[in-house]
N, CA, C and O of each residue as an XYZ file, in Angstrom:
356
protein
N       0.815     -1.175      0.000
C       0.000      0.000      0.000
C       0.876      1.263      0.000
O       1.130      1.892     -1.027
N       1.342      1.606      1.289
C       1.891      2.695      1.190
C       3.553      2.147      1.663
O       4.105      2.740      2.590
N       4.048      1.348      1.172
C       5.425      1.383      1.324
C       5.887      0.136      2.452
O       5.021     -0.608      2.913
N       6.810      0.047      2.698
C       6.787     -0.892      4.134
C       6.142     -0.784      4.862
O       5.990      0.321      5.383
N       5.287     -2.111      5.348
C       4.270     -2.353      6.182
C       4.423     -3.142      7.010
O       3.480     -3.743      7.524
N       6.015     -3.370      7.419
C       6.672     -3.922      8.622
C       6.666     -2.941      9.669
O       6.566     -1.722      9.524
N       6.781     -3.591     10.747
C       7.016     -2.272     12.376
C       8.257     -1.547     12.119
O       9.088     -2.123     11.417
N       8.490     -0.544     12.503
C       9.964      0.077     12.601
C      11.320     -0.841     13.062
O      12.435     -0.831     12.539
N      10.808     -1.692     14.299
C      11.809     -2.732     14.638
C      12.548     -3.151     13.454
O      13.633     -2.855     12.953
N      11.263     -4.209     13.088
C      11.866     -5.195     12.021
C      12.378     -4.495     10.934
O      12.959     -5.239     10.145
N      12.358     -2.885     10.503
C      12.653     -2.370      8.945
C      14.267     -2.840      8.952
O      14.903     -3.507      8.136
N      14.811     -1.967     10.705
C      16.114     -1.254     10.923
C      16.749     -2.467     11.641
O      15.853     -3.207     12.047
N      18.002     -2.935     11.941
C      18.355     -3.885     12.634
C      19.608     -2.911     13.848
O      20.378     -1.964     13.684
N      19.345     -3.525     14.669
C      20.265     -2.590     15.723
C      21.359     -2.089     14.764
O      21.253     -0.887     14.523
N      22.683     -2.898     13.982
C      23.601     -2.268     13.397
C      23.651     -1.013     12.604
O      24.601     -0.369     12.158
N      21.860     -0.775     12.532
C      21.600      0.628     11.580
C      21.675      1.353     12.686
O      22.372      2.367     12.725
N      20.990      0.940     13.686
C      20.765      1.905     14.518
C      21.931      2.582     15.049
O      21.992      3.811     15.027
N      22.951      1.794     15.572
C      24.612      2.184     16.382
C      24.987      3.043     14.885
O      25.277      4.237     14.973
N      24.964      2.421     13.642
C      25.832      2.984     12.627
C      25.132      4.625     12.885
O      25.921      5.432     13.377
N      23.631      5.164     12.559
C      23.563      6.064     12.522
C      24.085      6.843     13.906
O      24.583      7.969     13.904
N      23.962      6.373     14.575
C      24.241      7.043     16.085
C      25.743      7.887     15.974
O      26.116      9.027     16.254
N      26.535      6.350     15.260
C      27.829      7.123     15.230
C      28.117      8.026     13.864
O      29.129      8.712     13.715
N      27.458      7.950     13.270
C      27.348      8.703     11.803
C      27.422     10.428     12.972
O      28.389     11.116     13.298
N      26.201     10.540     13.232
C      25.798     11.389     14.144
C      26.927     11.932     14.646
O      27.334     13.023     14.247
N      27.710     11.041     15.814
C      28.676     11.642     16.606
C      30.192     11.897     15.442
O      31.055     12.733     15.708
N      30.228     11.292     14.594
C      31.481     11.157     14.026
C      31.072     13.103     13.602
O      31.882     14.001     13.834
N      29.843     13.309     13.048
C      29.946     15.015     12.008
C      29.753     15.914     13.558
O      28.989     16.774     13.121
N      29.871     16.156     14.536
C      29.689     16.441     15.425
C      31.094     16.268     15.986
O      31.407     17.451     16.122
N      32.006     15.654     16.346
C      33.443     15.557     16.401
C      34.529     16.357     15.328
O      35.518     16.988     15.701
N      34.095     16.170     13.913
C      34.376     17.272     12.800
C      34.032     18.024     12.864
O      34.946     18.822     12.653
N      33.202     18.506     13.037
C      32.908     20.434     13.012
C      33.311     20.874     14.383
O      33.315     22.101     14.484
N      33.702     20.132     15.631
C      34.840     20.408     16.642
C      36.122     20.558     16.446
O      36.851     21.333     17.065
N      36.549     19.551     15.259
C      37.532     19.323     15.184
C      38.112     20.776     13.833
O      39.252     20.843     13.372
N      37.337     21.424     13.601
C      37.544     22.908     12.668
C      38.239     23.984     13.743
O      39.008     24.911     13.490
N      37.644     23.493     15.176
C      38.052     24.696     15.488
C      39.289     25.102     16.729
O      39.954     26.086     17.053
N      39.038     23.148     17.319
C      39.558     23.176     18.309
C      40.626     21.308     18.243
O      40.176     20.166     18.150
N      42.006     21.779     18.339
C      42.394     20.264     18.321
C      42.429     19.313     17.481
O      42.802     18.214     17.894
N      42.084     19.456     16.188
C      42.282     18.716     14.612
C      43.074     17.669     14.675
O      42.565     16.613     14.301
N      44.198     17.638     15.044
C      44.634     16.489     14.851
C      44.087     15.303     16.000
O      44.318     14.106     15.829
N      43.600     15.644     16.763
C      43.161     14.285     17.946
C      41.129     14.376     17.840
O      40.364     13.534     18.312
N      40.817     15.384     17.244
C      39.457     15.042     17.040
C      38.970     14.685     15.727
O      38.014     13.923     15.582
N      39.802     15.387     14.455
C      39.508     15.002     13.367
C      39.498     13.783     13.126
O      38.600     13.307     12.433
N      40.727     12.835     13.768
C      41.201     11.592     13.428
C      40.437     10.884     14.186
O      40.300      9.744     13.740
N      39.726     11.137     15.413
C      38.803     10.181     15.559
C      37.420     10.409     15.142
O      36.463      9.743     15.538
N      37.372     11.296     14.396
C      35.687     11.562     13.904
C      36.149     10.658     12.609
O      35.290      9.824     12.324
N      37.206     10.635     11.834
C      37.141      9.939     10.606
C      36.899      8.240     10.739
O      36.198      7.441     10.118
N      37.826      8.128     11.845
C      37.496      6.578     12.659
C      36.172      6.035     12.960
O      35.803      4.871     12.810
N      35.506      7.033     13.407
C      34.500      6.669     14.046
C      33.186      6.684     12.470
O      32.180      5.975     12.466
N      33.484      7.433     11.569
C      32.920      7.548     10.591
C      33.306      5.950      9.730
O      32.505      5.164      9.223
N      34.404      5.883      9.785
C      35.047      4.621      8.875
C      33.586      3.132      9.719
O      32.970      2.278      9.080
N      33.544      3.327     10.788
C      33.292      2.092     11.712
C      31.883      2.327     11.544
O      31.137      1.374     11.770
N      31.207      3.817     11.062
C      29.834      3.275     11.229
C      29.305      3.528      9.428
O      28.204      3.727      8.915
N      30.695      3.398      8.874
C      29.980      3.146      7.153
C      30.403      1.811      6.974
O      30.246      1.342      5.846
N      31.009      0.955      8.025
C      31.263     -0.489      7.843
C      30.239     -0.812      8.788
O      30.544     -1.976      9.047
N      29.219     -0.552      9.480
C      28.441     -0.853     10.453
C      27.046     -0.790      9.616
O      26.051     -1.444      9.928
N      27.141      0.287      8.263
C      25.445      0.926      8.161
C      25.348     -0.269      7.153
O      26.228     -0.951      6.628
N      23.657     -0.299      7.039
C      23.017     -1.161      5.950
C      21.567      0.193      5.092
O      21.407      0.680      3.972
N      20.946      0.274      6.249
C      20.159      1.300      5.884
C      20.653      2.602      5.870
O      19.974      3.414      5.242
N      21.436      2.908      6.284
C      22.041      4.389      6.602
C      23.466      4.617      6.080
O      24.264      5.370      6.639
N      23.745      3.870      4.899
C      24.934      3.674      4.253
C      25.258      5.260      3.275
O      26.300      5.460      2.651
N      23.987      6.315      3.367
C      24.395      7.410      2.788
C      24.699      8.426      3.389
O      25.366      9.400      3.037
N      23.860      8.022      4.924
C      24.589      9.153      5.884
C      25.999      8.818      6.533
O      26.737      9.644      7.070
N      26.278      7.251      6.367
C      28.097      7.023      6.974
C      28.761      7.658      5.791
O      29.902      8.117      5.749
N      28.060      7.621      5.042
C      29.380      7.902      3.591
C      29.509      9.422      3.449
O      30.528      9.840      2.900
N      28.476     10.405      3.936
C      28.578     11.743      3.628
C      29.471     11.969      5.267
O      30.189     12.969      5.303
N      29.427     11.058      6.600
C      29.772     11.436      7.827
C      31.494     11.022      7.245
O      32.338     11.878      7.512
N      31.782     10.274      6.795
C      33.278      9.543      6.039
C      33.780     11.280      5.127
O      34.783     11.979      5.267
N      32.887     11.399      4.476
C      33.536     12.846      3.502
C      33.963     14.123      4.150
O      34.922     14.885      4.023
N      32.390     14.042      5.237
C      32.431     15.527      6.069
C      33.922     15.803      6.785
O      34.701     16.756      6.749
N      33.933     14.362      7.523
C      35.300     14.169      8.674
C      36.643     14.445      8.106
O      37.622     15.013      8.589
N      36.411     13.847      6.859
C      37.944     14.046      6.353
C      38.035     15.187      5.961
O      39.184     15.615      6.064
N      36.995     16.205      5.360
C      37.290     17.786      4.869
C      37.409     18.420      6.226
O      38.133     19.413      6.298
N      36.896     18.060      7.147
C      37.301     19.463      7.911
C      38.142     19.073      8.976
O      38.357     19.794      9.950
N      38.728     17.701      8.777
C      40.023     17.622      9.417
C      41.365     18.125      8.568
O      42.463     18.289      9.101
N      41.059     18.366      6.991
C      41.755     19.053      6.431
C      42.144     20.406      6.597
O      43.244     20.953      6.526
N      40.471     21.024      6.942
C      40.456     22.045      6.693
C      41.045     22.874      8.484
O      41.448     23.934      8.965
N      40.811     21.914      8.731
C      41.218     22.205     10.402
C      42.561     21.944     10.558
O      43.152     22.520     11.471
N      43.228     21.086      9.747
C      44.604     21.608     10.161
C      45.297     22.419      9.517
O      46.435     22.689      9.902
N      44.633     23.109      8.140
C      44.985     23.918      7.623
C      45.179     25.085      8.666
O      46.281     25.474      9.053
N      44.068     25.547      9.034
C      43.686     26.430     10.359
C      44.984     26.528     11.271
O      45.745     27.447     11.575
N      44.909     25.304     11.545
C      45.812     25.137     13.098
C      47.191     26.045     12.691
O      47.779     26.959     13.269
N      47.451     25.198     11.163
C      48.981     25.841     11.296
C      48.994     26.998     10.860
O      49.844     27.772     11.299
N      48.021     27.446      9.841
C      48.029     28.883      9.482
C      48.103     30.014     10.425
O      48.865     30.978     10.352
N      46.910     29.686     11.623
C      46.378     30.377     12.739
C      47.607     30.109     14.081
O      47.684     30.680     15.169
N      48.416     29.092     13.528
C      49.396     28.989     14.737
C      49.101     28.204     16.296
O      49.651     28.306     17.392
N      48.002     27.421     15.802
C      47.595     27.139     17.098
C      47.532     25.568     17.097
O      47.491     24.916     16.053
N      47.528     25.102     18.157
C      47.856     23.545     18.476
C      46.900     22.696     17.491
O      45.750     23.011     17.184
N      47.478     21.763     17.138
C      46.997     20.710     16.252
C      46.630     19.452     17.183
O      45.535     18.892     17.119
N      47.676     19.065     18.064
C      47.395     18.071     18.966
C      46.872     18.054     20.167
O      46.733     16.987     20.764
């Protein structure tokens, strides 16, 4: 009728669920990691991004944009650091 007509349970399987969670925390660690500390937050937002685009099934487009986000603005954050002169680690 109108699309899946399974419960929410059964659509998502816990591994979607943790993957998005950390999708979540990984772009939330990157846009920290722009402003403050790049090299020890960027690198674990990209980690944590890597683990929940190997984790997602349903949510395999938000690990993959949380995988892109992490790595640009850990770029762009250590660009910062050294330009701006300020700690990377």
């Amino acid at each position: 009728m109108f699309g899946d007509e399974r419960p929410l349970a059964a659509r998502y399987s816990a591994a979607d669920t943790v993957a998005g969670f950390l999708s979540a925390l990984a772009l939330l660690g990157a846009l920290l990691a722009l402003v403050w500390h790049p090299g020890r937050l960027g690198t674990a937002a990209i980690f944590i991004a890597l683990v929940a685009a190997a984790l997602a099934d349903a949510h395999a487009r938000l690990a993959a944009w949380a995988v892109g986000i992490a790595t640009a603005c850990w770029l762009v954050g250590m660009t910062l650091a050294v330009l701006l002169d300020r700690a990377v680690f």
